[in-house]
C-alpha positions in Angstrom: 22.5 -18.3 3.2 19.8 -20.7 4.5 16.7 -19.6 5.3 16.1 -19.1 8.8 13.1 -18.8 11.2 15.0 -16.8 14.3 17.6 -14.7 11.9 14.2 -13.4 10.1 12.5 -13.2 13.5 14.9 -10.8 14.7 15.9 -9.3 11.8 17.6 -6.2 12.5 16.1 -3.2 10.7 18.2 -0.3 11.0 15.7 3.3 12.3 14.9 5.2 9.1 14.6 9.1 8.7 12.9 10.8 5.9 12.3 14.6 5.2 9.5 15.1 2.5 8.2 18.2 1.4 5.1 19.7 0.3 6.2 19.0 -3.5 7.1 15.5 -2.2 3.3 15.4 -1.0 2.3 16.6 -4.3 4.2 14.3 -6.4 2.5 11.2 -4.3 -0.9 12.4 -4.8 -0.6 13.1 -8.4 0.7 9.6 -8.8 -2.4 8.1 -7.3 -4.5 10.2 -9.8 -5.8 13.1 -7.3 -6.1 15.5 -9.6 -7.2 14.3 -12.2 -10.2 16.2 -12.5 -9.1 20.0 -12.5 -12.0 20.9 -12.6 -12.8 19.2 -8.7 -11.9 22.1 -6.1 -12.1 19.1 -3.2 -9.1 17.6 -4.8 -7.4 20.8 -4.8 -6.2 20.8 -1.3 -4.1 17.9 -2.2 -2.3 18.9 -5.5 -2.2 22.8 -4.8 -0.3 24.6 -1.8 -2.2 27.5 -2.3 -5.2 25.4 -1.2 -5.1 24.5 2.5 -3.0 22.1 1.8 -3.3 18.2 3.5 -1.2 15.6 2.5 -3.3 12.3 1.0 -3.5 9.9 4.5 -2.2 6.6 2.0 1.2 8.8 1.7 2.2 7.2 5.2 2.9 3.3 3.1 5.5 5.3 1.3 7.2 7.2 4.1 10.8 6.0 6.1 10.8 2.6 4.4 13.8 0.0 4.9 13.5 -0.8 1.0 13.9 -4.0 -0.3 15.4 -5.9 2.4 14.3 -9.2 1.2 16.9 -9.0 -1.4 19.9 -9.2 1.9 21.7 -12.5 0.7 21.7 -13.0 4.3 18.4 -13.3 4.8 18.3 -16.2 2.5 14.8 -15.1 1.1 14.4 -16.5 -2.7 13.6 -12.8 -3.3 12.7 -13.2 -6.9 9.9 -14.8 -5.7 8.4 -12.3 -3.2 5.0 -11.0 -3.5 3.3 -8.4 -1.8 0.6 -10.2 -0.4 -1.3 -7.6 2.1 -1.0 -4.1 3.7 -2.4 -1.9 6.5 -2.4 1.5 7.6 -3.5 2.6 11.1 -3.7 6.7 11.4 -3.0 7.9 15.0 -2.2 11.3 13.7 -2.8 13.1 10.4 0.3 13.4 8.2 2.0 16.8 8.6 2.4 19.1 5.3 5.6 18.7 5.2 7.9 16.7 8.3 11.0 14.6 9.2 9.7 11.4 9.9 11.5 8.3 11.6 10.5 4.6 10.8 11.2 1.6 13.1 10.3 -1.5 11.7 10.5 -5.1 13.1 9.3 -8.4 11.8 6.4 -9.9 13.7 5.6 -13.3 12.6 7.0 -16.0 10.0 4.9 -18.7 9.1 5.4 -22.0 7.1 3.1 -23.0 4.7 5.2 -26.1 3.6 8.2 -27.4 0.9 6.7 -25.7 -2.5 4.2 -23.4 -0.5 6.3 -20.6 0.9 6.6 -18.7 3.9 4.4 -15.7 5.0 6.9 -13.1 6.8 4.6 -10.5 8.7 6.1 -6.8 9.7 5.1 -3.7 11.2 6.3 -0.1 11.1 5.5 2.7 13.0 6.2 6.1 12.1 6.7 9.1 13.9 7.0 12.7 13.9 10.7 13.8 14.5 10.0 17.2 15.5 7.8 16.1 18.8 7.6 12.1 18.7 4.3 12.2 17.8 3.3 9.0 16.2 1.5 9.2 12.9 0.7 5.5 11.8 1.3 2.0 12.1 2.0 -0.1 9.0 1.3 -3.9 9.0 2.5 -6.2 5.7 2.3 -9.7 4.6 5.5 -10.3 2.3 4.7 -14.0 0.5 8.5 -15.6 0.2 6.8 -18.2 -2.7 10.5 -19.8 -2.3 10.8 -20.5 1.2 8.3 -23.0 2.2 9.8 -26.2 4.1 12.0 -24.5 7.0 10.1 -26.4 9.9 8.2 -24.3 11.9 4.7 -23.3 12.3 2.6 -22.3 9.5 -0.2 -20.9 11.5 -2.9 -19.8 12.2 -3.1 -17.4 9.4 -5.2 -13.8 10.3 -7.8 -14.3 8.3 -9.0 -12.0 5.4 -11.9 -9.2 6.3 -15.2 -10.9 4.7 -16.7 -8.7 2.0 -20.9 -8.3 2.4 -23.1 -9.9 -0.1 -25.1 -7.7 -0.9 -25.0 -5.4 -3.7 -22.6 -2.6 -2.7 -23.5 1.0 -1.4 -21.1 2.7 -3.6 -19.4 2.2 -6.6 -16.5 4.9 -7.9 -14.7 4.1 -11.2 -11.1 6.4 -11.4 -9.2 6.1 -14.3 -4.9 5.6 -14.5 -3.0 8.0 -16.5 -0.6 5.8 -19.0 2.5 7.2 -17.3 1.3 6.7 -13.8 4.1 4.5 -12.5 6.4 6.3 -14.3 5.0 9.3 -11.5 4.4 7.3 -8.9 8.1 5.8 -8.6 8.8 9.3 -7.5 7.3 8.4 -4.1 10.2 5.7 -3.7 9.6 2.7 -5.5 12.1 3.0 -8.3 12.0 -1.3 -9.4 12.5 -1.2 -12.7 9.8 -3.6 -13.1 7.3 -0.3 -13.2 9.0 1.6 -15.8 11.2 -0.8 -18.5 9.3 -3.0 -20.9 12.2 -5.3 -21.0 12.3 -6.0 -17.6 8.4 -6.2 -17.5 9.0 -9.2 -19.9 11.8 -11.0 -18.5 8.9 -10.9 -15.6 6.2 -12.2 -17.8 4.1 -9.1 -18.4 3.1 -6.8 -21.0 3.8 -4.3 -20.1 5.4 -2.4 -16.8 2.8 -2.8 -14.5 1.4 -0.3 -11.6 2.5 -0.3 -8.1 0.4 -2.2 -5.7 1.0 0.6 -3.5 -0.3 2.8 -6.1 -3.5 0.5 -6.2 -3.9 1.1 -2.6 -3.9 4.4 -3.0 -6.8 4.7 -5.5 -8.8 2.7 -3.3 -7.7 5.0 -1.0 -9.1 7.8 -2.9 -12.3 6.0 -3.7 -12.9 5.9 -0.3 -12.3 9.2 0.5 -14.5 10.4 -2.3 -17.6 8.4 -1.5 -18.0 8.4 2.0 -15.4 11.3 3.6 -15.9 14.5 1.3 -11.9 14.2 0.9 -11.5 15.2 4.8 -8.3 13.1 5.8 -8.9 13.0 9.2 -11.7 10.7 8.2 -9.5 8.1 7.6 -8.8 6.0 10.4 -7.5 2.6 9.0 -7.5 0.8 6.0 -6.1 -2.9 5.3 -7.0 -5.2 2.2 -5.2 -7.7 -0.1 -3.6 -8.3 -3.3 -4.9 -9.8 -5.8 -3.3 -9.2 -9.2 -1.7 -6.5 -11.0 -2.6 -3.2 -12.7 -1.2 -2.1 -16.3 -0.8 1.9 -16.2 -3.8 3.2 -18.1 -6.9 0.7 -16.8 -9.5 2.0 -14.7 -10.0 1.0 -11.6 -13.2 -0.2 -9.9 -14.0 0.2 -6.1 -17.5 -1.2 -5.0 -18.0 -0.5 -1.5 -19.9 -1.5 1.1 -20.5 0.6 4.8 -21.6 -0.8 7.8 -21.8 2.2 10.3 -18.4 3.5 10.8 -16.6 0.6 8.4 -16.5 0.4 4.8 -15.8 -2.7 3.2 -14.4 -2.8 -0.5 -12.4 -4.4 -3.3 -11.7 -3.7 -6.6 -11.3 -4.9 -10.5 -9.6 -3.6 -13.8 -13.0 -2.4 -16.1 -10.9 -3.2 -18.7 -10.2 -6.9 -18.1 -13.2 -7.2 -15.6 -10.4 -8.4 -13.4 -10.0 -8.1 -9.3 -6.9 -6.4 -8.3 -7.9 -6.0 -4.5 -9.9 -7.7 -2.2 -10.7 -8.2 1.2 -10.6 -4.2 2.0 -11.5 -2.6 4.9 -11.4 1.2 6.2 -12.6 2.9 8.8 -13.5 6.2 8.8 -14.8 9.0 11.9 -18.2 10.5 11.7 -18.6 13.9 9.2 
């Protein structure tokens, strides 16, 4: 099927329910490495019901998704050649303990950046409460379709990144990645094969399996909320930022951040490799 700007445009995404659980909340902070410190009662409330339990704010990226739609032949997406290439998360409500939640996601924008330069596809999806329609948060994503440049329509303007301060940064927070961190983190819904087979992380032209960029998120996530919101989720208003390259289960992650009043700007490396994995990050957060 040829790739189309209108069929994309008004692609149509069928509503999404999803019941999680308290274990299900569990299970998704774990595999973003809360927790890893027994030792930190703060954590606690995320990793133990017996604790006053919250579910991590990040758990909303991984919550009534449409899955890989790309991969529709009639989308006519080279999907093989899809990269994750940003993601957002606006909070209007904190994330229940446990909930039915329903998704309703729509494509926003399509941009072409030209024959051999792909197509930037932009989508958003807002989830709500089932119980009272409450809406809990709106996700925005850039999906980079490396094979799809050339269609002939417009390839912009393109929103441009959030600028990261020169300065030297405010805070710094290093967390480490357990070796069999995708292997956990699938369990939140990402089961690609490419995050837990070693041959299919070859055929791909990596090492090993590599982490999910959601999963980076979410330790950015966590750095955030360790340095600047004493692990309160209702501090956590927003949070956007891009991809930059992957992580191998077992590196540690990085996050130098920088706050301006009520917004903390970040991006993070691999110590390891001394190499950036996110950049252009940007959370807000709500006064202590």
């Amino acid at each position: 099927m040829t790739f189309d700007y209108d069929r994309i445009l008004n692609w149509p995404f069928d509503e999404v329910e999803q019941s999680y659980t308290i274990k299900d909340a569990i299970i998704y902070a774990l595999g973003i490495g809360v927790g890893n410190d027994p030792l930190d009662e703060k954590q606690l409330p995320f990793v133990f019901e017996e604790a006053g339990f919250h579910a991590f704010p990040t758990m909303a990226v991984v919550l009534a998704s449409p899955g890989f739609w790309a991969r529709d032949p009639e989308t006519g997406i080279v999907w093989q050649k899809v990269l994750h290439g940003e993601q957002g998360i606006e909070i209007h409500n904190p994330l229940p303990p446990e909930a039915t939640v329903i998704a309703r996601t729509k494509v926003t924008e399509v941009l072409d950046k030209g024959e051999g330069k792909g197509a930037l596809i932009y989508t958003t999806r807002t989830l709500c409460d089932k119980a009272d329609g409450k809406k809990l948060a709106t996700l925005t994503s850039s999906t980079f379709a490396r094979g799809n440049g050339g269609f002939g329509c417009k390839p912009g303007p393109q929103p441009q990144p959030h600028p990261i301060p020169e300065r030297e940064p405010d805070a710094v927070c290093d967390l480490p990645t357990q070796k069999q961190a995708a292997l956990l983190y699938r369990l939140s819904g990402d089961p690609n094969p490419l995050h837990a087979d070693p041959k299919v992380a070859a055929a791909a032209g990596f090492k090993a399996p590599i982490l999910h960029g959601l999963c980076t998120l979410g330790i950015a996530g966590h750095a955030v909320m360790r340095s600047f919101c004493d692990y309160d989720p209702q501090r956590l208003k927003s949070l956007k930022l891009r991809f930059s390259s992957p992580v191998y289960p077992g590196e540690t992650i990085r996050t130098q951040m920088w706050r301006d009043e009520n917004v903390i700007s970040f991006r993070s490396f691999v110590v390891e490799r001394d190499t950036m994995v996110l950049n252009n990050g940007m959370v807000e957060i709500a006064p202590a």
